[in-house]
mmCIF file as gemmi writes it, N, C-alpha and C atoms, coordinates in Angstrom:
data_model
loop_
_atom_site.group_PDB
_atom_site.id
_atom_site.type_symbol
_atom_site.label_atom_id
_atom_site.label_alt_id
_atom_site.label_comp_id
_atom_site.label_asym_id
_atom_site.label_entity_id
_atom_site.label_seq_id
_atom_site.pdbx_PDB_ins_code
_atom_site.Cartn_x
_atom_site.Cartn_y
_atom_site.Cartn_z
_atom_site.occupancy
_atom_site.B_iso_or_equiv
_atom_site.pdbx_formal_charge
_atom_site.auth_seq_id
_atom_site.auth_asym_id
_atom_site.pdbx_PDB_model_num
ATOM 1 N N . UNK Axp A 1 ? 118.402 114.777 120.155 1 0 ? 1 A 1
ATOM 2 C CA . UNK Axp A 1 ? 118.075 113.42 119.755 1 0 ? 1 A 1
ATOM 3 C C . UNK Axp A 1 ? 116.787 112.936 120.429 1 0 ? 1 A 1
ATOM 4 N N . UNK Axp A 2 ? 116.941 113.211 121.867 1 0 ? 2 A 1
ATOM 5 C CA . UNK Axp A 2 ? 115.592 112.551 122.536 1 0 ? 2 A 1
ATOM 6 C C . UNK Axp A 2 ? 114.162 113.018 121.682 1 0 ? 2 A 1
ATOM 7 N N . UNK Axp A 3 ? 114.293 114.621 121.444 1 0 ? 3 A 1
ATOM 8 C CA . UNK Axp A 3 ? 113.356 115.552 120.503 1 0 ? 3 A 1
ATOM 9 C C . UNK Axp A 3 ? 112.629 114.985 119.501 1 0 ? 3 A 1
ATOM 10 N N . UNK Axp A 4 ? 113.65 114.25 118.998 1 0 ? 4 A 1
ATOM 11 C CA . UNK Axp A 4 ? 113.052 113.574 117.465 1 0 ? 4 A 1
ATOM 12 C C . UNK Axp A 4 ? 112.675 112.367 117.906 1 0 ? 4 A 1
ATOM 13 N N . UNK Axp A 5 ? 113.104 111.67 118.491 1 0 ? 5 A 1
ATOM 14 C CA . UNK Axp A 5 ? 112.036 110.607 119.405 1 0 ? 5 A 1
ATOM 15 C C . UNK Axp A 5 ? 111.076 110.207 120.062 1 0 ? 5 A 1
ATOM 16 N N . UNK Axp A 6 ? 110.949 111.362 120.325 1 0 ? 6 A 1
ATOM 17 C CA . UNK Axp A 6 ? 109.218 112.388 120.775 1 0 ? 6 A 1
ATOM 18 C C . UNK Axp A 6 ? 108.764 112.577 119.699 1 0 ? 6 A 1
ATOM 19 N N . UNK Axp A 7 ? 109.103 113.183 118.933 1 0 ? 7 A 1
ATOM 20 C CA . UNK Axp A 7 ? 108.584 113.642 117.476 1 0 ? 7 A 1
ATOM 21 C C . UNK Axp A 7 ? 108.21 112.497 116.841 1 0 ? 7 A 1
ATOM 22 N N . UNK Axp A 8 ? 109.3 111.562 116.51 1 0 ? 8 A 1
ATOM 23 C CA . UNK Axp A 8 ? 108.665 110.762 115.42 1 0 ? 8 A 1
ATOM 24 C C . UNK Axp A 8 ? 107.488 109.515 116.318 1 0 ? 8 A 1
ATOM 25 N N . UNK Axp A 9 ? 107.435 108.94 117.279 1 0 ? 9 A 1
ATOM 26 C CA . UNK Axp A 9 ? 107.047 108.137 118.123 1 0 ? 9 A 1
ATOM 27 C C . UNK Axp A 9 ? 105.539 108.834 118.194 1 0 ? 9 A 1
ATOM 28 N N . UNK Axp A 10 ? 105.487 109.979 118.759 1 0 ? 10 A 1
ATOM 29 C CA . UNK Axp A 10 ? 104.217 110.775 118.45 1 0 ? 10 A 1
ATOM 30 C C . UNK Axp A 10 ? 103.384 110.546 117.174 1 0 ? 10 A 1
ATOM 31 N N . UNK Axp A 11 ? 103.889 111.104 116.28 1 0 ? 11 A 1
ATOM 32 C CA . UNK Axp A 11 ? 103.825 110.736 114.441 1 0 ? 11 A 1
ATOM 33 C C . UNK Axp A 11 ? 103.338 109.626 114.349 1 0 ? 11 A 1
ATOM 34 N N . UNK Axp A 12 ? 103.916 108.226 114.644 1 0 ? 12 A 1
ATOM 35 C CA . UNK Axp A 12 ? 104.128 106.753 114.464 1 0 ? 12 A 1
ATOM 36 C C . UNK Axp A 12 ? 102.609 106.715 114.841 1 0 ? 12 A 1
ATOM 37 N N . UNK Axp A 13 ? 102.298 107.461 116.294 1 0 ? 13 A 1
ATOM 38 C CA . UNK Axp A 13 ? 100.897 106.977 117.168 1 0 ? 13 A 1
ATOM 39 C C . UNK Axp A 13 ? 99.793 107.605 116.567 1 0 ? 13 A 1
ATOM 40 N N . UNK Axp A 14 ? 100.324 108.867 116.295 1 0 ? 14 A 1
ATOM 41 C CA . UNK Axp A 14 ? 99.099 109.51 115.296 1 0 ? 14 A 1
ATOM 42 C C . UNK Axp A 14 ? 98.575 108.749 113.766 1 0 ? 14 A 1
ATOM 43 N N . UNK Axp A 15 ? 99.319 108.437 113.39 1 0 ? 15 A 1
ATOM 44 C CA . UNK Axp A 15 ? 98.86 107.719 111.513 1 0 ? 15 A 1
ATOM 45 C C . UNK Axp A 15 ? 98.443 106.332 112.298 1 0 ? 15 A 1
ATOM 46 N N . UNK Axp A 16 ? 98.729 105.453 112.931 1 0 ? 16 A 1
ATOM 47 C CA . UNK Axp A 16 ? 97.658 104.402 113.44 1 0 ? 16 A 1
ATOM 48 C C . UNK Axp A 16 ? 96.777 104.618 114.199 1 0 ? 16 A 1
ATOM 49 N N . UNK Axp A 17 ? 96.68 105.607 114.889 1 0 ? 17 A 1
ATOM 50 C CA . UNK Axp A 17 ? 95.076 106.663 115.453 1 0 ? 17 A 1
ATOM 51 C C . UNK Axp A 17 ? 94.482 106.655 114.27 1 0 ? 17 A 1
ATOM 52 N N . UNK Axp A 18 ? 95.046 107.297 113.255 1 0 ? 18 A 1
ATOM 53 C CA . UNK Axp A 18 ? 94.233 107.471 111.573 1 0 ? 18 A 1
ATOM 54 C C . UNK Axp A 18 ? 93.846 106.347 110.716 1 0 ? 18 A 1
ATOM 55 N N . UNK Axp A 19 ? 94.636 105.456 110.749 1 0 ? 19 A 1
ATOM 56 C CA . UNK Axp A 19 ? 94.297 103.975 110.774 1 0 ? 19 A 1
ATOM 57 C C . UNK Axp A 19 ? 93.075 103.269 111.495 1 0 ? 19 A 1
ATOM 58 N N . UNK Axp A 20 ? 93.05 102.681 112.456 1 0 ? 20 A 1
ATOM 59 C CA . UNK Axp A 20 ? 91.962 102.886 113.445 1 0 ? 20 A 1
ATOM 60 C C . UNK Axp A 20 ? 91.242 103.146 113.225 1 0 ? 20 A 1
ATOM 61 N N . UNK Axp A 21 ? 90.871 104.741 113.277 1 0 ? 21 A 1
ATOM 62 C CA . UNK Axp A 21 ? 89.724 105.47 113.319 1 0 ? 21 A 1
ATOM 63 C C . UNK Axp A 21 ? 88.693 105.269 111.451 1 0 ? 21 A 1
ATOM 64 N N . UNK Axp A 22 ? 89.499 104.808 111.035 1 0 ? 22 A 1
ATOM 65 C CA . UNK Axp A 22 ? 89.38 105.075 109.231 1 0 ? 22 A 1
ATOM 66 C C . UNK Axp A 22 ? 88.948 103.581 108.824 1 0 ? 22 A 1
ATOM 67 N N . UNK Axp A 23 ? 89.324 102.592 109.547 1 0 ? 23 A 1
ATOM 68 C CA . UNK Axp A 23 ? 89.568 101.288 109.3 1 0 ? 23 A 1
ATOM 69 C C . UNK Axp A 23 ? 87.541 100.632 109.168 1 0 ? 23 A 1
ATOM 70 N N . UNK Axp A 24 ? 86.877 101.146 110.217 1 0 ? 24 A 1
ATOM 71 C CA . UNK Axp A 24 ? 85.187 100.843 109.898 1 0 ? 24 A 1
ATOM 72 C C . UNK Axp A 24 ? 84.528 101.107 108.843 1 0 ? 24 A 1
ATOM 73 N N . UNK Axp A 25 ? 84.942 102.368 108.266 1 0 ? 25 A 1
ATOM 74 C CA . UNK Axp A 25 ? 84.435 103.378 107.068 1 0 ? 25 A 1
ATOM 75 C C . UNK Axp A 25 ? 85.238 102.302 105.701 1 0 ? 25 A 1
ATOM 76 N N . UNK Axp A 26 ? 86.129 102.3 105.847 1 0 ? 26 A 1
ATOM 77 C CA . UNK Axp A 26 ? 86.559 101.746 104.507 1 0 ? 26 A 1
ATOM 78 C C . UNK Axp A 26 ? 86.323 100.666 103.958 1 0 ? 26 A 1
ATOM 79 N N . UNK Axp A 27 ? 86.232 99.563 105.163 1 0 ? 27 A 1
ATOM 80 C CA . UNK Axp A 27 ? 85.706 98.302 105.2 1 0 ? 27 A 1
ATOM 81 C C . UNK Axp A 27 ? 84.312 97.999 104.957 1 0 ? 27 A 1
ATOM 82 N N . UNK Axp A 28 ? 83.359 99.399 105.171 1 0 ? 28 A 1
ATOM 83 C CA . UNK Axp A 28 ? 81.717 98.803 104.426 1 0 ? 28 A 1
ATOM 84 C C . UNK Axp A 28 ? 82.238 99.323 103.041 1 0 ? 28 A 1
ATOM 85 N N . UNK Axp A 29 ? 83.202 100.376 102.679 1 0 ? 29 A 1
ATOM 86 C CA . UNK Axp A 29 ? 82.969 100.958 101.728 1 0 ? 29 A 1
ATOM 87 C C . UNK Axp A 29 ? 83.262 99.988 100.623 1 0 ? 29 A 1
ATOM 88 N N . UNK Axp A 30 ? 84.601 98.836 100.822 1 0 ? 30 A 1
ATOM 89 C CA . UNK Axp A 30 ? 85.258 97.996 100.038 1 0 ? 30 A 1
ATOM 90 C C . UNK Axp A 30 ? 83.739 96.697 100.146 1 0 ? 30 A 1
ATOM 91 N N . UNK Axp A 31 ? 83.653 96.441 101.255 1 0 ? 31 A 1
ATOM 92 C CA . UNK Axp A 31 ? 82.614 95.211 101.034 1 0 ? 31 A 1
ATOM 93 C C . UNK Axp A 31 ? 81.424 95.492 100.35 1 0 ? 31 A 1
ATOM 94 N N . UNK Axp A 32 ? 80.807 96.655 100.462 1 0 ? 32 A 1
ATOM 95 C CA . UNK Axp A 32 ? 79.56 97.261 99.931 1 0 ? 32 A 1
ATOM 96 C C . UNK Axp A 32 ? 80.024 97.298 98.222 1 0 ? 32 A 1
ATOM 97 N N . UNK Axp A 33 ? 81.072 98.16 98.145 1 0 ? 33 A 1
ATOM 98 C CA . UNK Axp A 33 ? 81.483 98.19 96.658 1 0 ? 33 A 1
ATOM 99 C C . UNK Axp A 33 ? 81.93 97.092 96.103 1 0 ? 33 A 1
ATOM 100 N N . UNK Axp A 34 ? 82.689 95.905 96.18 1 0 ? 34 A 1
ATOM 101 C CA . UNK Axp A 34 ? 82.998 94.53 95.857 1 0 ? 34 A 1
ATOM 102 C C . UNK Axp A 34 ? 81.249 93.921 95.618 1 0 ? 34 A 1
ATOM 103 N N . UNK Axp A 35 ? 80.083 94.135 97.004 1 0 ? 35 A 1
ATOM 104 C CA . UNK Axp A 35 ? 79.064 93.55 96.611 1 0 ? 35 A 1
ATOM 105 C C . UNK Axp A 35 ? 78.18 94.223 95.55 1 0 ? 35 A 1
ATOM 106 N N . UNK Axp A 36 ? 77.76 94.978 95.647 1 0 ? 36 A 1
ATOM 107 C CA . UNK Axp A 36 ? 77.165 95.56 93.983 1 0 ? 36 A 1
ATOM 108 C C . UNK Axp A 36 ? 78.198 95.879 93.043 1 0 ? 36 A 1
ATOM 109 N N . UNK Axp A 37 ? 79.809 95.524 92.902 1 0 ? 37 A 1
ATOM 110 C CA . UNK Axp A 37 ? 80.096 95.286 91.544 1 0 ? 37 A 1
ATOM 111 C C . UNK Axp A 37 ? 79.536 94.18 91.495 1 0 ? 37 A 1
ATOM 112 N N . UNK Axp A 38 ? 79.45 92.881 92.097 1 0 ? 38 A 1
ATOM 113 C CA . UNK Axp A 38 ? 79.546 91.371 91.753 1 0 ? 38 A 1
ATOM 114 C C . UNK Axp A 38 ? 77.894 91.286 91.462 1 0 ? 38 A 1
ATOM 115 N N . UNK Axp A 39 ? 77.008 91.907 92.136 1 0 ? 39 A 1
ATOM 116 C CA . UNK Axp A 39 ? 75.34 92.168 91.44 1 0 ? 39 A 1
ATOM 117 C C . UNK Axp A 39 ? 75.799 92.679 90.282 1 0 ? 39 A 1
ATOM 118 N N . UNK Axp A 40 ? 76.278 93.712 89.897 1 0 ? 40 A 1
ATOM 119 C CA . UNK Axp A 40 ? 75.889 94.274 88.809 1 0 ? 40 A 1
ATOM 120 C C . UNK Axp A 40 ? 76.66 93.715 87.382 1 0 ? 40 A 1
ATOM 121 N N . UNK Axp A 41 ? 77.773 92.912 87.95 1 0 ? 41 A 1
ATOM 122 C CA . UNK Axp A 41 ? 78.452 91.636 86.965 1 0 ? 41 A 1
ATOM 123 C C . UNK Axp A 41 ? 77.106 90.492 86.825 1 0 ? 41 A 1
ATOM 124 N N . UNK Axp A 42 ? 76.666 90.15 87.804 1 0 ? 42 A 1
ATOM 125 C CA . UNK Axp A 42 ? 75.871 89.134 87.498 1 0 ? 42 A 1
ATOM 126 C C . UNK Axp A 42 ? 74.865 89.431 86.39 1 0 ? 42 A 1
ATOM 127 N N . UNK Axp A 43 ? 74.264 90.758 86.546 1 0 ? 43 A 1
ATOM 128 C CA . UNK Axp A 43 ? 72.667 90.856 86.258 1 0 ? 43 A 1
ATOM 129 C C . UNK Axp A 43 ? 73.109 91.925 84.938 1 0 ? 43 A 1
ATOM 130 N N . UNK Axp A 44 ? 74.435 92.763 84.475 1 0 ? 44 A 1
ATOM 131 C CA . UNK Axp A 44 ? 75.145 93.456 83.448 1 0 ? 44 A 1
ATOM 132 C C . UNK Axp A 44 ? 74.178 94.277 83.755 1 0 ? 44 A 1
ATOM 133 N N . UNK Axp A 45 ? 73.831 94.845 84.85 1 0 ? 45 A 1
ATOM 134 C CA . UNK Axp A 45 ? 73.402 96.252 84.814 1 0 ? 45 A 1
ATOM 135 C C . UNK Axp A 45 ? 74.751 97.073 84.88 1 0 ? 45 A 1
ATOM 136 N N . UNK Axp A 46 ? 74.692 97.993 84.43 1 0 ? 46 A 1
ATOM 137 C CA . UNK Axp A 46 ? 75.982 99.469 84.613 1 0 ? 46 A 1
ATOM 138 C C . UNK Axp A 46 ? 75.73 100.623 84.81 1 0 ? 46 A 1
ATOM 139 N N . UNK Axp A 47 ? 74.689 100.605 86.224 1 0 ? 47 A 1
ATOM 140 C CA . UNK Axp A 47 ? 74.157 101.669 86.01 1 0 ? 47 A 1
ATOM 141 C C . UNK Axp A 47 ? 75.447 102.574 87.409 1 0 ? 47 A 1
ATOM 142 N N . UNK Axp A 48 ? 75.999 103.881 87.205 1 0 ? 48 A 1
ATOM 143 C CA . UNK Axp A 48 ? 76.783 104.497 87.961 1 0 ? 48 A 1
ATOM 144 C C . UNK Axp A 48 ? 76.049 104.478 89.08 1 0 ? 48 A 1
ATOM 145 N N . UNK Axp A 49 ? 75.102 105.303 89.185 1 0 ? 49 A 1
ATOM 146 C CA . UNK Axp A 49 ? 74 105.506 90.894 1 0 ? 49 A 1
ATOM 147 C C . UNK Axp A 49 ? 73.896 104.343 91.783 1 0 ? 49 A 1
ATOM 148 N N . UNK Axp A 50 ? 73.974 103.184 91.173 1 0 ? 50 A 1
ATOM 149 C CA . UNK Axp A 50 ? 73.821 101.886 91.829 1 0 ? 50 A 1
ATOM 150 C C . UNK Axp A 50 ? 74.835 101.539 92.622 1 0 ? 50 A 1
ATOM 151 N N . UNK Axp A 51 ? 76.291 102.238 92.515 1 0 ? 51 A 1
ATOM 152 C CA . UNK Axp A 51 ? 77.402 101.684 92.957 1 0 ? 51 A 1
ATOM 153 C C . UNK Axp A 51 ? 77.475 102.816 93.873 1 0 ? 51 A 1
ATOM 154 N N . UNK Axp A 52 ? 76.959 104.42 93.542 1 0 ? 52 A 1
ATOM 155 C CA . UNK Axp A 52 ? 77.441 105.294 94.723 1 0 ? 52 A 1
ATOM 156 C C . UNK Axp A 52 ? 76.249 105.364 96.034 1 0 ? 52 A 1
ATOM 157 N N . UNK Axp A 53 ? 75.224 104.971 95.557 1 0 ? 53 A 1
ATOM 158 C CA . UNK Axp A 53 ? 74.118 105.462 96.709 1 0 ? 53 A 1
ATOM 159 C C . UNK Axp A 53 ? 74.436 104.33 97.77 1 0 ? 53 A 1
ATOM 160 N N . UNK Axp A 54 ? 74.111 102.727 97.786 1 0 ? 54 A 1
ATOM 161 C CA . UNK Axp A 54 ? 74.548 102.055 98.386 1 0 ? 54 A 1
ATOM 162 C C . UNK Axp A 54 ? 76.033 102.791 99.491 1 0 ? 54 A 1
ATOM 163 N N . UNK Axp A 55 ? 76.595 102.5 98.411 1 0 ? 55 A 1
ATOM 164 C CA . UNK Axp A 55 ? 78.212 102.614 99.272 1 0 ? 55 A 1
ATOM 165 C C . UNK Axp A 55 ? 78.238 103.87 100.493 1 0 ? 55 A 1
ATOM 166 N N . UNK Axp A 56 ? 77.789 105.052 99.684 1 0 ? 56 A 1
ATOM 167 C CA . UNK Axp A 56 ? 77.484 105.867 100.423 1 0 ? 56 A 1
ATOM 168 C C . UNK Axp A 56 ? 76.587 105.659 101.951 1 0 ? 56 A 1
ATOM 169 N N . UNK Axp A 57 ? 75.227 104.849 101.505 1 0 ? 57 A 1
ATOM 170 C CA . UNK Axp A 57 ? 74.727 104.692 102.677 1 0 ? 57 A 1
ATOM 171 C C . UNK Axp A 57 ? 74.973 103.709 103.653 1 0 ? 57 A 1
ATOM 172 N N . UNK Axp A 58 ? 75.838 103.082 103.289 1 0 ? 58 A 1
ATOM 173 C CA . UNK Axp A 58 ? 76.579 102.187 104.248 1 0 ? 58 A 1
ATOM 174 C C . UNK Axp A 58 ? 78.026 102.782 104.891 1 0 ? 58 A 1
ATOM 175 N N . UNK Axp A 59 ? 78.466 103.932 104.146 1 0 ? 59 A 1
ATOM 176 C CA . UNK Axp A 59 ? 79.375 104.469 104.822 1 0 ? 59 A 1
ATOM 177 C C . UNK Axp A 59 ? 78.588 105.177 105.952 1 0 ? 59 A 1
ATOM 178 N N . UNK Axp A 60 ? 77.493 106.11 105.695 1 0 ? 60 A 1
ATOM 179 C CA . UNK Axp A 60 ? 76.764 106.974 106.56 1 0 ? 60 A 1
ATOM 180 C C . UNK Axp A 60 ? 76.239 105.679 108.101 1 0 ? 60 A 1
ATOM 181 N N . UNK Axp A 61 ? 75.87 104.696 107.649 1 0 ? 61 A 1
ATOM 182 C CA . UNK Axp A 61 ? 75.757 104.122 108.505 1 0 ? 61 A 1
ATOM 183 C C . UNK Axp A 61 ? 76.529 103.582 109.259 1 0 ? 61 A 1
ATOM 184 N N . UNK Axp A 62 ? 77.713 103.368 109.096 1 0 ? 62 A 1
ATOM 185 C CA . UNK Axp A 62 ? 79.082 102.664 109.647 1 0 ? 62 A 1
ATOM 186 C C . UNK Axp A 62 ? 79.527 103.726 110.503 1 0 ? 62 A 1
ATOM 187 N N . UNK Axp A 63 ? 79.699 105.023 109.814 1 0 ? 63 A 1
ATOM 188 C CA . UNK Axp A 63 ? 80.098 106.271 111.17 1 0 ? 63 A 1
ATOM 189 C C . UNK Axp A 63 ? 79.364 106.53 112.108 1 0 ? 63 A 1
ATOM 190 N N . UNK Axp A 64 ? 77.708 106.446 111.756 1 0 ? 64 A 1
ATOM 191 C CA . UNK Axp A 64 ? 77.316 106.619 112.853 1 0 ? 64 A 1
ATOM 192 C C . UNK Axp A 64 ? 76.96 105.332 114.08 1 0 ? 64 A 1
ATOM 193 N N . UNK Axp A 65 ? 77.378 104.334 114.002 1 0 ? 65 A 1
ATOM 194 C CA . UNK Axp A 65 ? 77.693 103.373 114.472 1 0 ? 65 A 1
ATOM 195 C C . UNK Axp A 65 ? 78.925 103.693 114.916 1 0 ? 65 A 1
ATOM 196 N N . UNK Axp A 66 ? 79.745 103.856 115.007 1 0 ? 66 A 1
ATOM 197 C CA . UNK Axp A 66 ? 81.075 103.695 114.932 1 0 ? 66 A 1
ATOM 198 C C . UNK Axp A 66 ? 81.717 105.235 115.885 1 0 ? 66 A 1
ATOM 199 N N . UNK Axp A 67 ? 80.931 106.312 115.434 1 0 ? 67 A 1
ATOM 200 C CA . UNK Axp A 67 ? 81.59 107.735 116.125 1 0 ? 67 A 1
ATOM 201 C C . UNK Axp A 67 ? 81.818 107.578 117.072 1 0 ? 67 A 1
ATOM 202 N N . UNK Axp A 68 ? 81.182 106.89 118.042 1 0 ? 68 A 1
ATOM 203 C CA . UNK Axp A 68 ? 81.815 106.47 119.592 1 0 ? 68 A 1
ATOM 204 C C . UNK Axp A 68 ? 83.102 105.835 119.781 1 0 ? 68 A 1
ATOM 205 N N . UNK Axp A 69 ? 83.167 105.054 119.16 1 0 ? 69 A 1
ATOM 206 C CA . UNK Axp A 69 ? 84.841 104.677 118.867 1 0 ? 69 A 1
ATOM 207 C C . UNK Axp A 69 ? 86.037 105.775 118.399 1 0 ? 69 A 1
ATOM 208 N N . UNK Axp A 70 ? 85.262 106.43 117.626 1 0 ? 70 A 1
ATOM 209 C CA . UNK Axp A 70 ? 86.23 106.783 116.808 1 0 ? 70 A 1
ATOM 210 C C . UNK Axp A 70 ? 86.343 108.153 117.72 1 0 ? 70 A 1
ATOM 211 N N . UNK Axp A 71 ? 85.334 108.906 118.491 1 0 ? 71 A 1
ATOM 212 C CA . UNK Axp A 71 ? 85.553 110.007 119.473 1 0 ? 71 A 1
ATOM 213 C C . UNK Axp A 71 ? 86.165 109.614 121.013 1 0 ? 71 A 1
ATOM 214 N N . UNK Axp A 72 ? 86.012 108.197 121.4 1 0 ? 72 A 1
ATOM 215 C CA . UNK Axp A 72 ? 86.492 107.708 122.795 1 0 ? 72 A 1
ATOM 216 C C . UNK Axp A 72 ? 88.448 107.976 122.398 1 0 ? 72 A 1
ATOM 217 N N . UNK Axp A 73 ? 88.695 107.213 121.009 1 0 ? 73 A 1
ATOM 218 C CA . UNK Axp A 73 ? 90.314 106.627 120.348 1 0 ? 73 A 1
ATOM 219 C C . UNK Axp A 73 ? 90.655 108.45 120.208 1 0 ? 73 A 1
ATOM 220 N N . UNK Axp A 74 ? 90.207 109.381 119.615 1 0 ? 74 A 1
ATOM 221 C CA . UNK Axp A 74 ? 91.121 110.496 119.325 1 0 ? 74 A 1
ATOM 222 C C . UNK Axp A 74 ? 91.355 110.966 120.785 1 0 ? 74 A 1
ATOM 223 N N . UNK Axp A 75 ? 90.059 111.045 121.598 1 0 ? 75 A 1
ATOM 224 C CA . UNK Axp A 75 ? 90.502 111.907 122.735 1 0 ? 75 A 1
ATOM 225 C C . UNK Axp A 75 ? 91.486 111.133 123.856 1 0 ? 75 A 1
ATOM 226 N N . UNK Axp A 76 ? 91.401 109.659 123.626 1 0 ? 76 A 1
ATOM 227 C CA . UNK Axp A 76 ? 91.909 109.008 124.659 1 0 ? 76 A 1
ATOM 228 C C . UNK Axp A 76 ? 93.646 109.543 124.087 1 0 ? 76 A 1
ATOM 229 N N . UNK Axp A 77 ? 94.012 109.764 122.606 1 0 ? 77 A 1
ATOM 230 C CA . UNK Axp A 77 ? 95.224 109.934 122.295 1 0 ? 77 A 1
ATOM 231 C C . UNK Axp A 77 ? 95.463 111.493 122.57 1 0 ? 77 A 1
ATOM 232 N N . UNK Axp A 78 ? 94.928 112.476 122.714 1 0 ? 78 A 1
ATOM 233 C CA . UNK Axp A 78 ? 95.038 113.783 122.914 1 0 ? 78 A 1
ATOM 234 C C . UNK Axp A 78 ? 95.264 113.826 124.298 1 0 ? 78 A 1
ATOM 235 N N . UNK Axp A 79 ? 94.497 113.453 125.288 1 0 ? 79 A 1
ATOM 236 C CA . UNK Axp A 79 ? 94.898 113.382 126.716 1 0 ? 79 A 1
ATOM 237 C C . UNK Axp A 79 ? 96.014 112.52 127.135 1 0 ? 79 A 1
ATOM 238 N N . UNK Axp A 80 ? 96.581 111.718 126.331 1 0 ? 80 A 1
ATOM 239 C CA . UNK Axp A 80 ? 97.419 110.824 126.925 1 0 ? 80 A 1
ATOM 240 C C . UNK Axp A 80 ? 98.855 111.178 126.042 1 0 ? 80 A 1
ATOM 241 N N . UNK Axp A 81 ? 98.782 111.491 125.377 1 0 ? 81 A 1
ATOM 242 C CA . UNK Axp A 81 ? 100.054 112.203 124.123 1 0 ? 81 A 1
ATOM 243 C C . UNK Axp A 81 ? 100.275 113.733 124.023 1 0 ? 81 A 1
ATOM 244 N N . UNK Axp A 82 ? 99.188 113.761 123.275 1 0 ? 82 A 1
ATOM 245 C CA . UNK Axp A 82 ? 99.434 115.304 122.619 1 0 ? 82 A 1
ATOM 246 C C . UNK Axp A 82 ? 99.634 116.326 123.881 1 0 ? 82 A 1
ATOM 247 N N . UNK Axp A 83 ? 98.462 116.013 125.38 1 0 ? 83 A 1
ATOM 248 C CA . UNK Axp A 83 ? 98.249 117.212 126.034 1 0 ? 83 A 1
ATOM 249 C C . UNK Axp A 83 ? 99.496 117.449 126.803 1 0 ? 83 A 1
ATOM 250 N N . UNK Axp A 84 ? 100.122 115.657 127.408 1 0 ? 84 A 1
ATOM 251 C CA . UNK Axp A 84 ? 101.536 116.128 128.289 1 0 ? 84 A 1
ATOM 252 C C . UNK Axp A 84 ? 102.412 116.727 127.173 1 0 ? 84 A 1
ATOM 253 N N . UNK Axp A 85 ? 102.749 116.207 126.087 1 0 ? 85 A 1
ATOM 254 C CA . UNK Axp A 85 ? 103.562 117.231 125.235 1 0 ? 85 A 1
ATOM 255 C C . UNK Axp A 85 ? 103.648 118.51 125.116 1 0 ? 85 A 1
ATOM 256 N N . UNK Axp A 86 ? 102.372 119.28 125.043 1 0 ? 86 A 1
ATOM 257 C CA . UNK Axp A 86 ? 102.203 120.643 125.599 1 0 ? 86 A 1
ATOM 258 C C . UNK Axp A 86 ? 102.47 121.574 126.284 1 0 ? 86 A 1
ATOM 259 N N . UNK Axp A 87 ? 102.233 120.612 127.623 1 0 ? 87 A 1
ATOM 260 C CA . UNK Axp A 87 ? 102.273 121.13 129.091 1 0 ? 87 A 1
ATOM 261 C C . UNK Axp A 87 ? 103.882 120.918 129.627 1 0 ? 87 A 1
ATOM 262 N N . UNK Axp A 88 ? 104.059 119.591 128.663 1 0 ? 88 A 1
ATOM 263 C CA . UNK Axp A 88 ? 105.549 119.449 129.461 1 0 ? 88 A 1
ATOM 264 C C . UNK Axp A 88 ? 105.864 118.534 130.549 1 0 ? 88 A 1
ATOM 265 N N . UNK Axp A 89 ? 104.469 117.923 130.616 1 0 ? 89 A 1
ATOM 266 C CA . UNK Axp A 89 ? 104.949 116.68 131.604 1 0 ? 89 A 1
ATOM 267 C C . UNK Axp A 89 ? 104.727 115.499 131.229 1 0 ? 89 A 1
């Protein structure tokens, strides 16, 4: 019983690590994409490229802003979770 309490509690910490870590990226991706649909409603352009290059380069820019966070949060959970699980202490 304790096993699976380890197990799932682990689990629980890992998918909001993934959360977290995912949460910068998605948020330019939704605001960036919400803002050139609402340009391209205004002005009835439809052009496809208009909606991926943007988004894209605001995702590229958000990670690299952001990788420090997102490399401090995995390792701080690997040394503090995953590694005593391992080792056993």
């Amino acid at each position: 019983m304790a096993d699976e309490i380890i197990f799932f509690d682990t689990l629980r910490h890992g998918l909001w690590i993934a959360v977290l870590i995912s949460l910068p990226i998605l948020t330019a991706a939704l605001i960036t994409g919400v803002s050139i649909g609402l340009v391209q409603a205004l002005t009835s352009i439809q052009e496809m490229t208009l909606t991926f290059v943007p988004k894209l380069a605001a995702i590229i820019i958000v990670f690299w802003l952001s990788m420090g966070f997102m490399t401090q949060t995995l390792v701080s959970f690997f040394k503090d979770m995953i590694v005593p699980l391992i080792t056993g202490g």
